[in-house]
C-alpha positions in Angstrom: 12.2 -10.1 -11.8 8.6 -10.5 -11.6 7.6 -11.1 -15.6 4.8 -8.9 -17.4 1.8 -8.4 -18.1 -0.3 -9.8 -15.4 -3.2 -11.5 -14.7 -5.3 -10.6 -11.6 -6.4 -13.0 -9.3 -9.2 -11.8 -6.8 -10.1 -15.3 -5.7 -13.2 -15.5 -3.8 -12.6 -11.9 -2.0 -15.9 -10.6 -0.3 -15.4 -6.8 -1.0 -14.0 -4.5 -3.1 -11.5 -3.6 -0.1 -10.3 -7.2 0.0 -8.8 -7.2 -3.6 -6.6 -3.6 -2.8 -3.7 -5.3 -3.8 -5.7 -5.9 -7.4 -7.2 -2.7 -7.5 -3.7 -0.8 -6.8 -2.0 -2.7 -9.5 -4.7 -2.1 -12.0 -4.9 1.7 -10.7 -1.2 2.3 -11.2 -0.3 0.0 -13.9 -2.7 -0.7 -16.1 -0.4 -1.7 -18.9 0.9 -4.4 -16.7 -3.0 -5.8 -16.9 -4.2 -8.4 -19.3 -7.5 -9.6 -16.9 -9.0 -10.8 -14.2 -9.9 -14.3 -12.8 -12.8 -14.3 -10.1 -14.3 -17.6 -8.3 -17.4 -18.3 -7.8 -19.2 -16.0 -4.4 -16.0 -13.0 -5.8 -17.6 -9.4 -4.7 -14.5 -7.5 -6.1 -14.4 -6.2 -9.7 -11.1 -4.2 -11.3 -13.5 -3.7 -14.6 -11.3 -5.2 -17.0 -11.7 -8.7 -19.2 -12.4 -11.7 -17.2 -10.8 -14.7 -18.5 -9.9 -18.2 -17.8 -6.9 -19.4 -17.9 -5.9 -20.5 -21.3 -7.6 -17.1 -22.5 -5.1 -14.9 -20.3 -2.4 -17.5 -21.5 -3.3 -16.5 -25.4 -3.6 -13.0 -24.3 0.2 -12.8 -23.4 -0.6 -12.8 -19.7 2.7 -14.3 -18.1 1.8 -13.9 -14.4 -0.5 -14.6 -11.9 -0.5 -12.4 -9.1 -2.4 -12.7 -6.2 -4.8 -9.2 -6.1 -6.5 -10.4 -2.9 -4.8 -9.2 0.8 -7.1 -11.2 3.0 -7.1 -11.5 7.1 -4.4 -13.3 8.3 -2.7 -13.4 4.2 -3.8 -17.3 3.8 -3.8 -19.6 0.7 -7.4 -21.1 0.8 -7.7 -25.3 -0.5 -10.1 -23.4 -2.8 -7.4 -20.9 -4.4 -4.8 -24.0 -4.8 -6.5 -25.2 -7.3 -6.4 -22.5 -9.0 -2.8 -22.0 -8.6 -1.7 -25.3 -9.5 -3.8 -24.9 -12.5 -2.1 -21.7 -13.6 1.6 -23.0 -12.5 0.6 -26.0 -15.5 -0.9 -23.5 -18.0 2.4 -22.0 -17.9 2.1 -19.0 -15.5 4.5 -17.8 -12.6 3.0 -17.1 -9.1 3.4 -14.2 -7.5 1.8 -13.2 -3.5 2.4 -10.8 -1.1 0.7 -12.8 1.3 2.1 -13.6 4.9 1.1 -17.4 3.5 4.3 -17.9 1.5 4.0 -19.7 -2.1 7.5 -21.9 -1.2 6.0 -23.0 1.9 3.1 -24.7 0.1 4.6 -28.1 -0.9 1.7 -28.8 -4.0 3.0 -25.4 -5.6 6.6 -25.6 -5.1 6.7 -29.4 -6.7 4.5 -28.0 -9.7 6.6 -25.2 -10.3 9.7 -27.5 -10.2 7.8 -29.7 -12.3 6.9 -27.4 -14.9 10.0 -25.2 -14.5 7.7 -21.7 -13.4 8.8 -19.0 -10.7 7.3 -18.4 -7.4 7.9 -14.9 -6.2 6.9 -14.2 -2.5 7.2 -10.2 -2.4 7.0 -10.7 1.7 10.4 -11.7 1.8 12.7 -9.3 3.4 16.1 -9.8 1.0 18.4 -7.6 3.1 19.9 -8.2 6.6 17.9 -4.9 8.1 20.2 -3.0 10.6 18.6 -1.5 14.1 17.5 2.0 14.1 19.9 4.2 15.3 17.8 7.6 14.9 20.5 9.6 13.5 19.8 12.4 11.5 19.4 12.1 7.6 19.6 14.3 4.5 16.8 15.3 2.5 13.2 15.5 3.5 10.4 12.9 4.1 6.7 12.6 4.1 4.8 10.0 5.9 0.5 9.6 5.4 -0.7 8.2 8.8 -4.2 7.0 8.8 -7.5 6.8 11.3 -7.3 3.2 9.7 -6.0 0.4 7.5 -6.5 0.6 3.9 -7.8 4.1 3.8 -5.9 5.0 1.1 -1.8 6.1 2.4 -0.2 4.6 -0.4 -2.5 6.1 -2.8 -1.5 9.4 -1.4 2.2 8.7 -1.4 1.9 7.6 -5.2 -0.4 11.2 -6.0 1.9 12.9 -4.4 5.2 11.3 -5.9 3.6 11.7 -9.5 2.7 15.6 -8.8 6.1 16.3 -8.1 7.2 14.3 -10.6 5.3 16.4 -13.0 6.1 19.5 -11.5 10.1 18.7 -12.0 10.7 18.1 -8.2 13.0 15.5 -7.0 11.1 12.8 -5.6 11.1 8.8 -4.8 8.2 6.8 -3.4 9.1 4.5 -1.0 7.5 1.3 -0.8 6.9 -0.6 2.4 3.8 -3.2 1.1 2.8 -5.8 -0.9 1.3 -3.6 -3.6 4.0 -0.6 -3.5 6.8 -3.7 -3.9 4.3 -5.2 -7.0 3.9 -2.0 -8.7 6.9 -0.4 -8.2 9.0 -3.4 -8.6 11.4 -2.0 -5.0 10.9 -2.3 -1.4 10.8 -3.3 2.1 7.6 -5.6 2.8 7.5 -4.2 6.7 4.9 -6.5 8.2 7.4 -9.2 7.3 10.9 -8.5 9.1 11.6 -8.8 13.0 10.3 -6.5 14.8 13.2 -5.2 16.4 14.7 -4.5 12.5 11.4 -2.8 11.3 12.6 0.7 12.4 15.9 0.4 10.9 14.5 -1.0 7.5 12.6 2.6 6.9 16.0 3.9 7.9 17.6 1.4 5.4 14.9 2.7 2.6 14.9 6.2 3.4 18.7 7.0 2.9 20.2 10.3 3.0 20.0 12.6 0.2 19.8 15.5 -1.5 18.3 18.5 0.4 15.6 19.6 -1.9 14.6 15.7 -2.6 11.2 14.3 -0.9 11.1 10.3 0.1 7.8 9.3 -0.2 7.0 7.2 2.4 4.3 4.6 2.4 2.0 4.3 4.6 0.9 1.2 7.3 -1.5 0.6 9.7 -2.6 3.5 12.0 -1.8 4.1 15.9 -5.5 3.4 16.8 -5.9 -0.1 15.2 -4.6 -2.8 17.7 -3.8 -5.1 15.2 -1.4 -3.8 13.0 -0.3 -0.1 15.2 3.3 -1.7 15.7 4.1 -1.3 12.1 3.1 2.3 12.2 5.2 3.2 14.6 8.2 1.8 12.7 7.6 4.3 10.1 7.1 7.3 12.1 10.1 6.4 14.1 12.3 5.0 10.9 11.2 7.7 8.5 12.2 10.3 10.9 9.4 12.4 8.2 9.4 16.1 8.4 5.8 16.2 7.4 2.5 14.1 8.3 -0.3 13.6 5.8 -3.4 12.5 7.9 -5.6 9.8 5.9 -9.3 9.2 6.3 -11.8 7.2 4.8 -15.0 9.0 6.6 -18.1 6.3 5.4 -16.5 3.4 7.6 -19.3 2.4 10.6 -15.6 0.6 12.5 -12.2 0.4 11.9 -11.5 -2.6 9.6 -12.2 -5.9 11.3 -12.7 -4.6 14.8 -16.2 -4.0 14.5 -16.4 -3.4 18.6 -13.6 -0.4 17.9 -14.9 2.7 16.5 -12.2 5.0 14.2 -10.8 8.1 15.4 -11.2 11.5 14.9 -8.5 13.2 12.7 -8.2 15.7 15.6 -6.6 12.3 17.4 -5.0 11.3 14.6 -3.0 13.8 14.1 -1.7 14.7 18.3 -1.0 11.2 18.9 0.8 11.1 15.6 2.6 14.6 16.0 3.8 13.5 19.2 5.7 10.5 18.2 7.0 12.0 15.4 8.3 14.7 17.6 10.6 12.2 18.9 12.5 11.6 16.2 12.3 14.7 14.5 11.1 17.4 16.3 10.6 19.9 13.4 7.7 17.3 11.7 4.5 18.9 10.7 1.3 18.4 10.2 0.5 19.7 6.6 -2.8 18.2 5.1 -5.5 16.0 4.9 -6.5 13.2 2.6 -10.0 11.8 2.1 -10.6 8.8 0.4 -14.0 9.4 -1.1 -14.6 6.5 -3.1 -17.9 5.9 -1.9 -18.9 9.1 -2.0 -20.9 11.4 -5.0 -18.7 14.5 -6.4 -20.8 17.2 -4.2 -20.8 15.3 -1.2 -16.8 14.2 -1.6 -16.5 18.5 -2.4 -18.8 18.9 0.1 -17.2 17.0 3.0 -13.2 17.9 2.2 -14.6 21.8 2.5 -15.5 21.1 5.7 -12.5 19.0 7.2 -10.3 21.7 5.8 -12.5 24.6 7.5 -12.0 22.5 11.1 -8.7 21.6 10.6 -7.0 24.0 9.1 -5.0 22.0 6.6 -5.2 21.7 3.1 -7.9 19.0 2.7 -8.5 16.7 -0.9 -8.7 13.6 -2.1 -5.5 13.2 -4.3 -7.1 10.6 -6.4 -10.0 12.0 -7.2 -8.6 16.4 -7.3 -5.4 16.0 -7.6 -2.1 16.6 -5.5 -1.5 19.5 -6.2 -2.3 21.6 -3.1 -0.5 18.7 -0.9 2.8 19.3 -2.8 2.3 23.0 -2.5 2.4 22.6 1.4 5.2 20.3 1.4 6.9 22.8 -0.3 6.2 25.4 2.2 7.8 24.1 5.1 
């Protein structure tokens, strides 16, 4: 078990965007958050204490956790510092970077050292079976995006606590870094063979009872040709009766491909539809969610109004309006 409270290390991350793993934690825990520690050159804020330290230390802070989910998930010379420095102030580690903690031999000999925990959350801990597309009990939702980080696993976790507070059976599935760290539960997708990654969202998504909803977090998107493999998984995995489409409409490029531009949700949602068809020809598309961070309250208002008037669908941002009317239509089908 990973030990609370935290404290949140953004690093030297040059966005807002590169500290989601942070920003999700502090979002959807709070409690769990004592502070934050920025670098030097750190362009992310979660608006809570910045400490050193010793200060988190005296604070009751008990772990660090690594709130930055950078290209390529590596551990910087710069950050080890740091991390050694918090491993002999007392603190565990924890990362859900694709750079593992144990493989980092300064770390793992001050840890032994000191007697501290490491806890890489990209580990797979099960032996993942291969997909065998069978048919499973209860229903399942999937959020498929024009693009990474565009908010899916916000949506999943809206949606989960709507139902949750409408008396609805309902389990959000975790397949990330920052589901596994808030939730505690998981499968961290990226991470297991690729052959496995279908069967995993099988593994996760287990039958159940009729009227119960698996939440099913999202990954990736179809049209990024970094990470579409991982999305595919889930479609195919999660077998999901329904398909929210995610968008995050002020984006010039899809994230780290500046030479790609991002779909439309028109593509979105055939080229999603299509594949999920596969596995479950009775999925839907149901709604829409905008991610309108960046966006003023009329324009936000402004803009869902008119995706839901050319799609068709139920259009809001969950974060920001609620869940409400993206329950209602899982409901409906």
């Amino acid at each position: 078990m990973i030990e609370t409270p935290y404290l949140l290390f953004l690093g030297d991350a040059p966005d807002a965007l590169a500290a989601k793993v942070a920003q999700g934690i502090k979002d959807w825990r709070p409690e769990n958050c004592v502070g934050q520690f920025r670098m030097e050159g750190c362009q992310a804020d979660m608006k809570i204490p910045d400490m050193t330290l010793a200060e988190a230390k005296a604070a009751g802070a008990k772990t660090l956790v690594i709130g930055v989910a950078n290209r390529g998930g590596v551990i910087s010379a710069a950050w080890k510092k740091v991390l050694v420095a918090a491993l002999e102030e007392g603190f565990d580690l924890a990362s859900g970077l694709h750079n593992l903690l144990r493989d980092e031999p300064e770390l793992t000999a001050v840890a032994d050292a000191t007697g501290r925990q490491l806890h890489d959350v990209r580990i797979p801990g099960v032996d993942y079976p291969i997909a065998n597309g069978k048919k499973r009990s209860g229903k399942r939702v999937l959020a498929v995006g024009t693009d990474c980080s565009v908010g899916k696993m916000y949506t999943g976790l809206c949606i989960d606590a709507e139902m949750r507070k409408q008396g609805l059976k309902s389990t959000f599935r975790p397949t990330g870094q920052t589901g596994i760290l808030i939730t505690g539960d998981g499968v961290p997708l990226d991470a297991v063979i690729a052959d496995f990654m279908a069967g995993a969202v099988e593994w996760l998504t287990p039958d159940n009872d009729e009227d119960h909803w698996d939440i099913i977090e999202g990954q990736g998107s179809l049209f990024h040709v970094s990470y579409s493999g991982v999305t595919l998984a889930l479609i195919h995995g999660g077998q999901p009766d329904a398909l929210i489409l995610s968008h995050e409409p002020t984006r010039a490029h899809m994230r780290g491909l500046p030479e790609y531009d991002l779909p439309s949700l028109e593509a979105v949602r055939d080229m999603a539809l299509s594949l999920a068809r596969v596995a479950n020809p009775a999925c839907q598309v149901v709604g829409v969610s905008i991610n309108t961070q960046h966006m003023g309250d009329d324009e936000a208002a402004a803009y869902c109004k008119e995706v839901e008037e050319r799609m068709g669908l139920p259009t809001v941002d969950p974060f920001r309006h609620g869940a409400a009317r993206l329950v209602e239509a899982l409901q409906a089908i």
